[in-house]
C-alpha positions in Angstrom: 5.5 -45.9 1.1 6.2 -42.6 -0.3 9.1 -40.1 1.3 8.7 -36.8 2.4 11.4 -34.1 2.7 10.9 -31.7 5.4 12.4 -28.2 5.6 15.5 -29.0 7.4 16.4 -31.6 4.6 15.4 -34.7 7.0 13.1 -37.4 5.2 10.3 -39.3 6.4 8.6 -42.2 4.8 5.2 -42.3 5.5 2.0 -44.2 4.1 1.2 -43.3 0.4 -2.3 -41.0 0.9 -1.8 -39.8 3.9 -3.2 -36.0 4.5 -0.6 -33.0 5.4 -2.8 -32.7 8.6 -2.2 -36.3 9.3 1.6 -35.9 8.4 1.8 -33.4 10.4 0.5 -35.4 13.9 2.9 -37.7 12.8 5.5 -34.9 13.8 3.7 -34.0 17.2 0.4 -32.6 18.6 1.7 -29.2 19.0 2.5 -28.4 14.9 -0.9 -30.5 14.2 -2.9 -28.0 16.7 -1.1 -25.1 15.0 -0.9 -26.4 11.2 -3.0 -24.1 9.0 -2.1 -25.7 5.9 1.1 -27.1 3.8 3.5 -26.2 0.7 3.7 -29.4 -1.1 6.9 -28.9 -3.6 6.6 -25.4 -3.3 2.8 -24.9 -3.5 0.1 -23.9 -1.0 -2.0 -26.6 0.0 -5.0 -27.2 2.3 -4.6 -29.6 5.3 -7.1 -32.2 3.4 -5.1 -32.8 0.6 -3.6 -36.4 0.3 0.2 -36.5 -0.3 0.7 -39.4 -2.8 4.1 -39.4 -4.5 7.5 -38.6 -3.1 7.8 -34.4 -2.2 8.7 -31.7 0.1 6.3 -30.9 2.8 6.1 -27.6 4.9 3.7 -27.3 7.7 2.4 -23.6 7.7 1.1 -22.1 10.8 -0.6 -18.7 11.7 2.9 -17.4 11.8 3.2 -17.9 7.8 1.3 -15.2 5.6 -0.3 -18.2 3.8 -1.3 -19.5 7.4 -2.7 -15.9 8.7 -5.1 -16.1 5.2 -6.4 -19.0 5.8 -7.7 -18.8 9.2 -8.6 -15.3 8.4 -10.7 -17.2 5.6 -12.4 -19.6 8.5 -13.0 -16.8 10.7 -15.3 -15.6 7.7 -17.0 -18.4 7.5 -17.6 -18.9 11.5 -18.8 -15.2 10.9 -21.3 -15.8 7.7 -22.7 -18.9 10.3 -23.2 -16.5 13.0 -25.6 -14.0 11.0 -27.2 -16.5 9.2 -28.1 -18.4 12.8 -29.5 -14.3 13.6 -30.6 -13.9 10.8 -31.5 -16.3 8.6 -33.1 -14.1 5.9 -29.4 -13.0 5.2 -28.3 -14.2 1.6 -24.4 -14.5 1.6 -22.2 -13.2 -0.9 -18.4 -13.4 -0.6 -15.8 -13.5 2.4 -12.4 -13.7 1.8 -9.3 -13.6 3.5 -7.6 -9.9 2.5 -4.3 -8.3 3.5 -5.0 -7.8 6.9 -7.8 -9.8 8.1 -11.0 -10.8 6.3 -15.0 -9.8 5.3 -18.1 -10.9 4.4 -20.8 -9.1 2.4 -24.4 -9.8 3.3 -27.2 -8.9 1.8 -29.8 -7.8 4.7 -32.4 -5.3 5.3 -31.5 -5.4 8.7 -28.9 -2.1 9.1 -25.8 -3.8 11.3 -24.8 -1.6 13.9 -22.4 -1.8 16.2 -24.9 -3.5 18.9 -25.5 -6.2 16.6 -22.4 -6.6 15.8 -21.4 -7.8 19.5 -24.4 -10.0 18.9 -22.9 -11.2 15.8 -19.6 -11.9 18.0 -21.2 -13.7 20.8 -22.5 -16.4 18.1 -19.0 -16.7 16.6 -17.6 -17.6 20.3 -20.1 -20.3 20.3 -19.0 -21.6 17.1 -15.4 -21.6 17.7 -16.4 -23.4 21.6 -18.5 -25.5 19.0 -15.2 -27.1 17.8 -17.3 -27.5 14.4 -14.8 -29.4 12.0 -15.1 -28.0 8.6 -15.4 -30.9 6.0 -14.9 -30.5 1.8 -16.7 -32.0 -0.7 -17.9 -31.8 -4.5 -21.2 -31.6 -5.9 -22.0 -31.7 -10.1 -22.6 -28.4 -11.3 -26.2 -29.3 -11.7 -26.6 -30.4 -7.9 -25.0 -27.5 -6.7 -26.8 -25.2 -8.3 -30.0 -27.0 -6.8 -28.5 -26.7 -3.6 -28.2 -23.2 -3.5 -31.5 -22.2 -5.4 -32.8 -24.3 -2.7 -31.3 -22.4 -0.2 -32.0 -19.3 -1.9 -28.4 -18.1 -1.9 -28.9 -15.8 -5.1 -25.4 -14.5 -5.3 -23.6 -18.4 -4.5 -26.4 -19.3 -7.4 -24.5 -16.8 -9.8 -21.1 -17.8 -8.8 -21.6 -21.6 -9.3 -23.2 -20.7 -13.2 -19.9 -19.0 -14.1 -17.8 -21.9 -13.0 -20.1 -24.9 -14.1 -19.5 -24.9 -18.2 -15.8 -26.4 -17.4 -17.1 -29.4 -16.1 -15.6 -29.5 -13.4 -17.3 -30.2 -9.8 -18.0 -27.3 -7.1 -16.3 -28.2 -3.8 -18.3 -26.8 -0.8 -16.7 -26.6 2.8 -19.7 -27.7 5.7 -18.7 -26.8 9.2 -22.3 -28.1 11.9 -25.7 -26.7 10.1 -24.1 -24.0 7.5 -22.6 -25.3 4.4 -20.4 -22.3 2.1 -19.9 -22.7 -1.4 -15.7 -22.1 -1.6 -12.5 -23.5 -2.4 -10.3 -23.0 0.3 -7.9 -23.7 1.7 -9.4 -24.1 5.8 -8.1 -25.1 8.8 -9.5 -28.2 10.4 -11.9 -26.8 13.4 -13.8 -23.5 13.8 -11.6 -23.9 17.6 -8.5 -23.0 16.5 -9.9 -19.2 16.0 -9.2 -18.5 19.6 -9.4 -14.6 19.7 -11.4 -12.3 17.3 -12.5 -8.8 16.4 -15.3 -7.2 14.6 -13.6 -3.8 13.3 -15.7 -1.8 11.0 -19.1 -1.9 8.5 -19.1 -0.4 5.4 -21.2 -0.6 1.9 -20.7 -2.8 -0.9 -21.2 -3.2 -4.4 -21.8 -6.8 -5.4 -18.5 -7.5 -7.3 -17.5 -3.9 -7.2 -20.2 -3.0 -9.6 -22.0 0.4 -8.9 -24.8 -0.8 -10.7 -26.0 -3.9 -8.6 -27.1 -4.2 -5.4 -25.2 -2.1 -2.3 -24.4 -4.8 -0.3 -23.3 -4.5 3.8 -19.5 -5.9 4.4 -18.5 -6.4 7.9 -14.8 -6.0 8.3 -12.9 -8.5 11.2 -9.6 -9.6 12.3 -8.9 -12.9 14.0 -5.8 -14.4 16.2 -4.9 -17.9 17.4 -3.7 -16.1 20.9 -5.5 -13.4 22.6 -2.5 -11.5 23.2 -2.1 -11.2 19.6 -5.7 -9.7 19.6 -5.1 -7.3 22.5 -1.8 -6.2 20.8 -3.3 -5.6 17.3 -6.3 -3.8 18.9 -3.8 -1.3 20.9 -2.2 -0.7 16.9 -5.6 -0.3 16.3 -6.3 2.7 18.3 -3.0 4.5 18.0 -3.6 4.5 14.4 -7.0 6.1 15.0 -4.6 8.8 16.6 -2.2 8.8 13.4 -5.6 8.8 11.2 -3.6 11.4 8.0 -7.0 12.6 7.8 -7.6 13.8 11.6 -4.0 15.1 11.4 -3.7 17.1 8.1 -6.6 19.2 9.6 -5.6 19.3 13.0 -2.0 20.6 11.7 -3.4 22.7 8.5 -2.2 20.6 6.3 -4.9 19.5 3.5 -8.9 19.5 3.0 -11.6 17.5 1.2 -14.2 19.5 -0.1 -17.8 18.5 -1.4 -17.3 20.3 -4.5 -14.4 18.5 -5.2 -14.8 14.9 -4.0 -11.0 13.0 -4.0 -8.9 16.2 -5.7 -7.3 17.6 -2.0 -6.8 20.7 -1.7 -3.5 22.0 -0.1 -3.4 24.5 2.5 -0.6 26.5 3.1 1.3 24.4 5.5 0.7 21.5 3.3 2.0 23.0 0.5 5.4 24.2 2.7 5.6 19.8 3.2 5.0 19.4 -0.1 7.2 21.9 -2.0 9.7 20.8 0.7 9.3 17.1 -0.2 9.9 18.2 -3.9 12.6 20.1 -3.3 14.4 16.7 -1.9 13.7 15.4 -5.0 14.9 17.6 -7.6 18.3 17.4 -4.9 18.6 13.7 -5.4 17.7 12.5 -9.1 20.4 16.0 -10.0 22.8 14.2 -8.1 21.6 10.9 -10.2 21.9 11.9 -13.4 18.4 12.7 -14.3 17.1 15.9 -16.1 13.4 16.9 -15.5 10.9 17.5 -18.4 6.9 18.7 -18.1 4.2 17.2 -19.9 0.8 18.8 -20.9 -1.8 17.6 -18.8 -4.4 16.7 -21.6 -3.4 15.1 -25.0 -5.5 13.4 -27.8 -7.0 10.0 -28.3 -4.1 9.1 -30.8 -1.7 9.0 -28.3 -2.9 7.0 -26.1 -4.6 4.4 -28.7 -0.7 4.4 -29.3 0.4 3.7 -25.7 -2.5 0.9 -25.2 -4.2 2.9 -22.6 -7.4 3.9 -24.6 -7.9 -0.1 -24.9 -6.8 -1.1 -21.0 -7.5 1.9 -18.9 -10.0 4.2 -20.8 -12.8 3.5 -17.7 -10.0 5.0 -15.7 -9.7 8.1 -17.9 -11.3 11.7 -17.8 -12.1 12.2 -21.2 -13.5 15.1 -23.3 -13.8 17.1 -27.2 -12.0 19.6 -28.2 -12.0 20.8 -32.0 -13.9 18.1 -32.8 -11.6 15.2 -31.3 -11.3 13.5 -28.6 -9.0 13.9 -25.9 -7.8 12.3 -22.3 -6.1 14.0 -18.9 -3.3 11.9 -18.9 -3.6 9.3 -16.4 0.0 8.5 -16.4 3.1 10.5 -17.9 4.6 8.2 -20.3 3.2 8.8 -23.2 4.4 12.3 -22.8 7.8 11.1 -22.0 7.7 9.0 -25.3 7.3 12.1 -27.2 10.0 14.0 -25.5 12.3 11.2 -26.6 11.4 11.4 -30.0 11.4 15.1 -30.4 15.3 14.7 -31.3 17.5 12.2 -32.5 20.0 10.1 -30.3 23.1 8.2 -30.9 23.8 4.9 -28.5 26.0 8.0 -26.8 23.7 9.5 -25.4 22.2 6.8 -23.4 21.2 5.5 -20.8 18.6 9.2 -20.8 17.3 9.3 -17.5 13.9 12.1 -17.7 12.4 13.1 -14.3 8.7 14.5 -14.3 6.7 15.5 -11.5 3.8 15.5 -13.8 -0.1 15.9 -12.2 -2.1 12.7 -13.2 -6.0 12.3 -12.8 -7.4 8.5 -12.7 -11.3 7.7 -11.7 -11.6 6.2 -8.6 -14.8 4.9 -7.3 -16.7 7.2 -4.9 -16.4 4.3 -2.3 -12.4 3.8 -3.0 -11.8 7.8 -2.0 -9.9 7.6 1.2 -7.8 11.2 2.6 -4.6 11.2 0.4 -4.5 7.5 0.1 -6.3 7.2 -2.7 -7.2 10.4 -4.7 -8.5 11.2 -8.3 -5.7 13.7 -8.9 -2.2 13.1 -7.9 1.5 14.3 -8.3 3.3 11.0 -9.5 7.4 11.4 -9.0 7.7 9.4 -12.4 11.1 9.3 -14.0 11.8 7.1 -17.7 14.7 6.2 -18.7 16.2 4.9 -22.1 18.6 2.9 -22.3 20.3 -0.2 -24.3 19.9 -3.6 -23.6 23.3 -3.8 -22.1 22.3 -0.7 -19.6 19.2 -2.8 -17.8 20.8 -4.2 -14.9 23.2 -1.5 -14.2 20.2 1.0 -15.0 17.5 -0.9 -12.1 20.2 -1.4 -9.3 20.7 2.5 -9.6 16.9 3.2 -9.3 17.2 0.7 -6.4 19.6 2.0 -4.9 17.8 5.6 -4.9 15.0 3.9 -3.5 16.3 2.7 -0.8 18.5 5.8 0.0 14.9 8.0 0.1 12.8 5.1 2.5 15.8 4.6 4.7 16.1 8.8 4.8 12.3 8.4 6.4 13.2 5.6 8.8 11.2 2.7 6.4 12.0 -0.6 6.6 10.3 -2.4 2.8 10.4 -5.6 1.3 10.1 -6.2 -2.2 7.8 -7.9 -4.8 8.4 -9.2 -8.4 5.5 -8.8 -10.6 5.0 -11.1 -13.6 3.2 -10.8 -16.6 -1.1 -10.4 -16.3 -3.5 -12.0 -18.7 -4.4 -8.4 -19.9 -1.3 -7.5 -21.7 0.8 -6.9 -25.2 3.7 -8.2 -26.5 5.5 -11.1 -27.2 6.8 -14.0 -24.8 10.5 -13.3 -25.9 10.3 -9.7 -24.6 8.7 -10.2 -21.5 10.7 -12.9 -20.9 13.8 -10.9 -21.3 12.3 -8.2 -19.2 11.1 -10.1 -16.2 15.0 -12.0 -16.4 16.7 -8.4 -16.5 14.8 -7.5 -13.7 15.5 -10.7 -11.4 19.2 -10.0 -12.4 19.4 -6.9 -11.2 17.4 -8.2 -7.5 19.8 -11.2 -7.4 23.5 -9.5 -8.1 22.0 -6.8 -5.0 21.3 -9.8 -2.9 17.7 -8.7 -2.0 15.1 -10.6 -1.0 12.1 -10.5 -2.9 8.8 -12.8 -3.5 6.9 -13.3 -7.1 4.0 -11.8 -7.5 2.3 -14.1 -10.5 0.5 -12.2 -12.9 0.6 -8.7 -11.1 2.5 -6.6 -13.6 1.8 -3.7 -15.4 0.0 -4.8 -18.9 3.3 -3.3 -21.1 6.1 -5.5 -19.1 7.2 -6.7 -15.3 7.7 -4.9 -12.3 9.7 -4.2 -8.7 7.0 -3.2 -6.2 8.6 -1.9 -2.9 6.2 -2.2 0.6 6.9 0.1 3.0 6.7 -0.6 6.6 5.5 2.2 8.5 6.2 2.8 12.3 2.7 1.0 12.9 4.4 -2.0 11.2 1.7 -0.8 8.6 2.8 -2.1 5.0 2.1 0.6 1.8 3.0 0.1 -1.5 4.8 3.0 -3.1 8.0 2.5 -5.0 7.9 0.5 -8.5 10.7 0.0 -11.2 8.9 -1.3 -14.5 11.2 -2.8 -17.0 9.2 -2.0 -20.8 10.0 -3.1 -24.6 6.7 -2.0 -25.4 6.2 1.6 -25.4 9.6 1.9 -27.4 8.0 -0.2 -30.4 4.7 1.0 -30.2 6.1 5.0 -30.4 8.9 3.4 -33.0 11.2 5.4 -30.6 15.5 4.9 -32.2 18.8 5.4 -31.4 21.9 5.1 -33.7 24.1 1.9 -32.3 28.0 1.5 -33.0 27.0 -0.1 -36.0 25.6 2.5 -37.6 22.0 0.7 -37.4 18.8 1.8 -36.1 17.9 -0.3 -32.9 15.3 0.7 -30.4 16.1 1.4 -27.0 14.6 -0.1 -23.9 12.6 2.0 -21.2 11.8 1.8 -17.5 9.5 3.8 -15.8 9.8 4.5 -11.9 8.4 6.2 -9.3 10.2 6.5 -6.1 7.6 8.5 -3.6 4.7 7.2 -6.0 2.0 9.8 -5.5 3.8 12.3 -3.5 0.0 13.1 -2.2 0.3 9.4 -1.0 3.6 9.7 0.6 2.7 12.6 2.7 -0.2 10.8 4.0 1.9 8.3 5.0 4.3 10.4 6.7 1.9 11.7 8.3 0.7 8.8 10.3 4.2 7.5 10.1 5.5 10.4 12.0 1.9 11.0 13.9 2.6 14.6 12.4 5.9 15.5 14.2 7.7 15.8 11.3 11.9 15.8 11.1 12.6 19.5 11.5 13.9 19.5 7.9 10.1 18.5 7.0 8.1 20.6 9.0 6.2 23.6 8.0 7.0 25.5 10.9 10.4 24.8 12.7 10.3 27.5 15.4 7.9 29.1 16.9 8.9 32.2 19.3 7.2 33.1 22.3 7.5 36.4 23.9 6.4 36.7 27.2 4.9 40.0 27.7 4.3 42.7 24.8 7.7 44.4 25.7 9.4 41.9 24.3 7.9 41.7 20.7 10.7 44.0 19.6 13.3 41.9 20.5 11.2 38.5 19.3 10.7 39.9 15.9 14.4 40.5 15.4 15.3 36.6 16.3 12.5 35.8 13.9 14.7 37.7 10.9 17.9 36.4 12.1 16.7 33.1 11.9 14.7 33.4 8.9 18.1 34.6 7.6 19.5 31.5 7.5 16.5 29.6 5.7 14.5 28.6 9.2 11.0 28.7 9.0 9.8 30.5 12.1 6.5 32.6 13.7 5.8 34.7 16.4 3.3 34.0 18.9 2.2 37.7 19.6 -1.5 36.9 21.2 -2.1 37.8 24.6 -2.2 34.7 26.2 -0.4 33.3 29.4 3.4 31.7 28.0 2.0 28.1 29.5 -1.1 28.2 27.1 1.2 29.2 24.5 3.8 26.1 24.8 1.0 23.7 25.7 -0.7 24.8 22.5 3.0 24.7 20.7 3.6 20.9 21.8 -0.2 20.2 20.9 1.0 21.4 17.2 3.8 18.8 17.2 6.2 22.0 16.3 10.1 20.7 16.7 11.1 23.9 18.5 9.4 26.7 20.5 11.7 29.1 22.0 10.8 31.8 25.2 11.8 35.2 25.4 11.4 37.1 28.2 13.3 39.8 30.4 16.3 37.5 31.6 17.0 36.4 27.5 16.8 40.2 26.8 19.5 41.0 29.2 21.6 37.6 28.7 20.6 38.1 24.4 19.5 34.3 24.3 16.7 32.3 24.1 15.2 29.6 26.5 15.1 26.9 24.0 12.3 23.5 23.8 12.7 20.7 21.9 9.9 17.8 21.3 9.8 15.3 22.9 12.7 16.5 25.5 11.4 19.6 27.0 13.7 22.6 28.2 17.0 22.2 26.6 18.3 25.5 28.1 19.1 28.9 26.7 21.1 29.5 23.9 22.8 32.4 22.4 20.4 32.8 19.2 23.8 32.3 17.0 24.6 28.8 18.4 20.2 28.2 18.4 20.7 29.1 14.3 23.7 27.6 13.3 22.4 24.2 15.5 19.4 24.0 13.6 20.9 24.9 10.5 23.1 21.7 10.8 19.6 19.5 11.8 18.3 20.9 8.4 20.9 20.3 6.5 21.7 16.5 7.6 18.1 15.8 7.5 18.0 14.4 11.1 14.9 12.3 11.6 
C-alpha cells in the first residue's frame, strides 16, 4: 500500500499501481466523470498514469488551465476522426491544445468551407455520443514508422524520424477506428466533450515554414457544459463588434495599406490617441525618476554582433549596406541604450540611471502573423533601461512594478503575472542567471504577488516578469515585461566607479510598460469598444447648432472650450439635430452638446453624455471647468 496526500492535507492509502483515474473513483463518480488529469508531486500527469510510491495527488478538471488543454487536446483528436471518416484522403498533421481552444492542420484538396465544416461537426457529435475511450500505447520506432507509411500519414511519418534516434518508444493514443500518433495527456472518453464549436479556417505552413506545403488549420473551441459554449460564443460575437480593426476605421483611427503590408498608418485621430497616450507617459516615468534619450533607428552589424542579436534574431532583422558595411534597423533599443551609458563616465552615485525611450523598432513578421495593430512589422516600444548596482535590483523591479500596475489599473485591467526562466538559446553563465532569476522572485515575493513559472520562456540575455492583461472580454494580452540582464553590461564592458574606488559593472533591466504602444491602442480599443475615457478621446465635444443662426454663437463655445485644452468640433452641415446626435453617439464621442435659440437667450448649452443621455443645460463655464476636472483625474 502506498499513501496519497490530497490537497486538503488528508491521506489515503491506496493499492500500489493504481491509475489517478482510478484514484480518483475512489473519491466519488462525480470528480471521476469530471477528472481531466492529475499533478502528481507537483507535475501534470495524464489520468493513465500508475501512481506507485508515496505522493501528492490533485485531480484536475476542466476548471484547471491544465484541465481546459487537455480536453481541448481530445476535442482535436475527435475532430481529425471526423475528417478523416469524410475524408479519408486527408493526411493529418498536428492538433494541439493552444491558449484558447485547439486546431488541427490537414492536408486536403478539398477547400473546407463553412458547409463542411457543420458536416465536420455533425461527425464529431457522433463521436463524442460514440463514448470512444481513448487507449495509449508504444510502438518501436521501427513499427511506428511502418504504421504510419502504411497509413500514408507523410507528416506523422516525419515526426516519428526525428524522435526515433533516442531510442525510446512512440506512444500513440487509439480512440474506435482512428489511431493519432501523440503524447498526451487525454481524457478518458471522447463523451466527456459535451459542447463544441468550429470557429474559424485559415492557411498553414507545415511547421511554420513558408517554404513547405500551405496546409488548412481549422480552429475550434470545446466545453464540458453547453452553457459554457453558449456563453463563450455570445464573447464571441461582441468581440466581432470590438474587432480594433473594424473600429479604428469606423472611428478614423488607423489604416493598412497594400503598399505597406503590417507598418499602420496613423490617421489624424489616431495620432490625437496616440500622442495623447505618450503624453501620459512622459507625465509618469518624470514623476519616476526617469530621463528620456533617442536612439538612431539603423546602426551597424558591430553592434549588434555585440548585443547577440546578429546571432539569435538576425531572421528577424531588416538589414542593408551602407559604405560598404552592413547595417540593421534596430529591432529593439538596447543596444542604443548601451551606448548612451557608455558615452560618459559614472560613479556608483549616479545610480540606479533610469533612461526612457520611445524608440521606433521594425521586426519581420510572417505575412500570415500580420494581424491590425496586434502584431505589426514597425512599432513604438515604451522601453526604459535602467543601471543599477546589485544592491538596487529588488528595490529597482518593485518600482517598475509598481508603475505597472499604477498604468493597467488607470485603464481598468485586471493582469496576472508570469516568471520566465532561462531558454535553451541563451548566453551566459549559470551563476548570473541564477542570481538574476533569484532577484527577480525577491522582488515578486516581498510584493506578495502571485505569479506562475514560465520554464524556459525568457529572453536569451537573462529572466523575465511578463504581465497578462485582462481585457473587459476577460481576453488575456501580454504586454508589460521587466527583464532582469548581466549580459549586455559585460558584453558592452559597460563601468561604474564603486566606494572602493574599483571598476565593477553595473546590472541592467529593460522594461516596457505599454509594450508596443501600437499594441496597446489596439487593445484599448476593443477594451473600450472605442468609447474611450474622455481624457483619451480624440474628440471630446462635439457642438451642434441647430439652425445656421446659431453658428455664431457655437463657434464662440468652441474657442472657449478649446481655451481650456478641450478638444471640440462644430457640426455645421445641414442636417436635422436628430441625425446629428444619432450620428454623434454612433461615433462613441463622450459629449455632444445642442445649441439652439433657448441656450442663446439662457447662454448655456443642452449637454449629452454617453451612455446617459440628456444631462441638462449647463452654463458653458460650469460645462468647461466639469470637463476640465474629468481630464484631469483621468476618469475612466
Amino acid at each position: 500500500m502506498i499513501k496519497v496526500t490530497l490537497k486538503d492535507n488528508s491521506v489515503k492509502e491506496v493499492q500500489s499501481g493504481i491509475t489517478v483515474a482510478e484514484f480518483a473513483k475512489t473519491i466519488g463518480m462525480g470528480l471521476y466523470k469530471a477528472a481531466c488529469g492529475g499533478k502528481i508531486n507537483g507535475e501534470y500527469c495524464d489520468l493513465r498514469t500508475p501512481i506507485c510510491e508515496d505522493c501528492s495527488l490533485e485531480i484536475v478538471t476542466f476548471d484547471d488551465p491544465e484541465g481546459k488543454k487537455t480536453l481541448w487536446h481530445t476535442a482535436s483528436h475527435i475532430m481529425a476522426q471526423a475528417v478523416k471518416r469524410l475524408y479519408p484522403e486527408a493526411k493529418l498533421a498536428i492538433g494541439p491544445a493552444i491558449d484558447n481552444g485547439f486546431y488541427y492542420d490537414f492536408d486536403l484538396e478539398t477547400s473546407f468551407t463553412p458547409e463542411i465544416l457543420e458536416k465536420i461537426e455533425a461527425e464529431m457529435k457522433k463521436i463524442v455520443k460514440e463514448d470512444l475511450a481513448l487507449e495509449k500505447f508504444e510502438l518501436p520506432a521501427g513499427e511506428a514508422l511502418k504504421m504510419m507509411e502504411d497509413k500514408g500519414e507523410i507528416y506523422k511519418t516525419e515526426l516519428i524520424k526525428e524522435h526515433a534516434g533516442n531510442g525510446e518508444p512512440i506512444s500513440f493514443y487509439k480512440q474506435g477506428e482512428f489511431t493519432e500518433l501523440c503524447a498526451g495527456p487525454h481524457i478518458l472518453k471522447t463523451g466527456a466533450v459535451k459542447a463544441f464549436k468550429l470557429t474559424s479556417i485559415a492557411g498553414a505552413y507545415w511547421r511554420g515554414n513558408e517554404k513547405n506545403k500551405m496546409l488548412q488549420r481549422i480552429y475550434g473551441i470545446a466545453f464540458t457544459k453547453q452553457s459554457d459554449l453558449d456563453a463563450y460564443l455570445e464573447r464571441l460575437e461582441e468581440a466581432k463588434k470590438r474587432d480594433h480593426r473594424k473600429l479604428g476605421k469606423e472611428l478614423k483611427l488607423f489604416a493598412m495599406m497594400d503598399e505597406g503590408p503590417g507598418f499602420p498608418f496613423f490617421l489624424p485621430n489616431g495620432m490625437i490617441l496616440k500622442n495623447t497616450l505618450i503624453d501620459y507617459w512622459r507625465e509618469i516615468h518624470k514623476k519616476a525618476g526617469y530621463v528620456e534619450i533617442s536612439t538612431p533607428m539603423m546602426l551597424n552589424r558591430q553592434l549588434w554582433e555585440t548585443s547577440g542579436h546578429w546571432d539569435h534574431y538576425k531572421d528577424n532583422m531588416y538589414t542593408t549596406v551602407i559604405d560598404d558595411t552592413d547595417f540593421a534597423i534596430k529591432p529593439m533599443n538596447c543596444p542604443g541604450g548601451m551606448l548612451v551609458y557608455k558615452s560618459e563616465l559614472h560613479s556608483y552615485r549616479d545610480l540606479p540611471i533610469r533612461m526612457g525611450e520611445l524608440g521606433l523598432v521594425h521586426r519581420h513578421e510572417k505575412s500570415g502573423a500580420l494581424h491590425g495593430l496586434m502584431r505589426v512589422r514597425c512599432f513604438t516600444q515604451d522601453d526604459a533601461h535602467i543601471f543599477m548596482t546589485p544592491e538596487q535590483i529588488t528595490d529597482e523591479i518593485k518600482g517598475v512594478v509598481k508603475l505597472i500596475d499604477e498604468v493597467y489599473s488607470l485603464f481598468g485591467f485586471k493582469y496576472h503575472v508570469e516568471l520566465s526562466t532561462r531558454p535553451e538559446d541563451s548566453m551566459g553563465s549559470d551563476e548570473d542567471w541564477e542570481m538574476a532569476t533569484d532577484g527577480l522572485k525577491k522582488a515578486l515575493d516581498e510584493l506578495n504577488l502571485e505569479y506562475v513559472v514560465n520554464e524556459g520562456d525568457g529572453a536569451f540575455y537573462g529572466p523575465k516578469i511578463d504581465f497578462h492583461l485582462e481585457d473587459s472580454l476577460g481576453r488575456t494580452w501580454q504586454c508589460g515585461t521587466i527583464q532582469l540582464d548581466f549580459q549586455l553590461p559585460q558584453r558592452f564592458e559597460a563601468e561604474y566607479t564603486g566606494s572602493d574606488g574599483e571598476k565593477h559593472r553595473p546590472i541592467m533591466i529593460h522594461r516596457v510598460v505599454f509594450g508596443s504602444i501600437e499594441r496597446f491602442i489596439g487593445i484599448l480599443i476593443e477594451h473600450f469598444a472605442g468609447a474611450f475615457p474622455l481624457w483619451l478621446a480624440p474628440e471630446q465635444v462635439r457642438i451642434l447648432p441647430i439652425a445656421d443662426r446659431h453658428h455664431e454663437k457655437c463657434a464662440e463655445i468652441k474657442k472657449s472650450l478649446e481655451e481650456k485644452g478641450i478638444r471640440v468640433t462644430v457640426d455645421e452641415r445641414s442636417e436635422k439635430t436628430g441625425y446629428k446626435i444619432r450620428e454623434a453617439r454612433t461615433q462613441k464621442l463622450p459629449y455632444w452638446v445642442v445649441v439652439g435659440d433657448k441656450e442663446l437667450e439662457d447662454g448655456t448649452v443642452s449637454v449629452s453624455r454617453r451612455g446617459k443621455g440628456d444631462i441638462g443645460s449647463m452654463k458653458v463655464e460650469d460645462f468647461a471647468d466639469m470637463l476640465k476636472s474629468e481630464i484631469d483625474n483621468k476618469v475612466r
